[in-house]
C-alpha positions in Angstrom: -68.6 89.7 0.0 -66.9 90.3 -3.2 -67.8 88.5 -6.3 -64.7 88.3 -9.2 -63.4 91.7 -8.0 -66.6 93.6 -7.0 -68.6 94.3 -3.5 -71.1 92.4 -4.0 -74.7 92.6 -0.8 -76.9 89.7 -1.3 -78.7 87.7 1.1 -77.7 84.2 -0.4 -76.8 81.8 2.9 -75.0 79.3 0.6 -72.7 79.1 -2.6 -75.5 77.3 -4.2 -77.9 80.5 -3.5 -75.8 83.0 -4.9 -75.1 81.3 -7.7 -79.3 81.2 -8.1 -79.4 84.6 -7.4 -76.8 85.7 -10.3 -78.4 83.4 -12.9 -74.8 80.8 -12.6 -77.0 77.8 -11.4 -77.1 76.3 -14.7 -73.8 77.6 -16.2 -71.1 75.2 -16.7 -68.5 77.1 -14.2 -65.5 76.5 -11.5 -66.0 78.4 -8.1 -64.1 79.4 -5.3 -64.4 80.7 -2.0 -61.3 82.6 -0.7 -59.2 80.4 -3.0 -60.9 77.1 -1.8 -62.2 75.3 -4.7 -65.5 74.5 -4.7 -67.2 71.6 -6.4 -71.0 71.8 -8.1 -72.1 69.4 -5.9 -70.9 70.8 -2.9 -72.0 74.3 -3.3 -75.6 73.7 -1.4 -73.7 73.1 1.5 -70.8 75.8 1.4 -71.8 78.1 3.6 -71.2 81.8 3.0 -70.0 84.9 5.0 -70.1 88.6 4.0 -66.0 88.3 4.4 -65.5 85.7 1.5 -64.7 86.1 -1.8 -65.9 84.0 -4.6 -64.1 83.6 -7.9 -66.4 82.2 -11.2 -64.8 80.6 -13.9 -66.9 80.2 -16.9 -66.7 78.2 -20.4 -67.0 80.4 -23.3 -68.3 78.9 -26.8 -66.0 79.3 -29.9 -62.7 77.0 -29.3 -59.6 77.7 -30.5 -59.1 79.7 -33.2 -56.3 81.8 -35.5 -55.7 85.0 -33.7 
């Protein structure tokens, strides 16, 4: 499967799993499975196949600032 842009081999059944195995289980985050978005709730029962591809989205301290 490919995780944000890279072939990624894990063993992880379910969204839920992978997200375990990549230390994202407790992050604050949006994820998607080929472009399907997929809520926090509803990641234990997303099944995965080594043909999807998941997209993270992830909060980033700091806010707004002057740039």
């Amino acid at each position: 499967m490919w995780v944000n842009g890279e072939r990624l081999t894990t063993d992880a059944s379910s969204l839920d799993d992978l997200c375990r195995a990549v230390g994202f289980s407790d992050a604050m985050s949006a994820t998607a499975v080929t472009g399907a978005f997929v809520a926090a709730p509803a990641r234990a029962r997303t099944p995965l196949t080594e043909a999807d591809v998941i997209e993270w989205v992830a909060t980033r301290p700091g806010g707004w600032g002057p740039w």
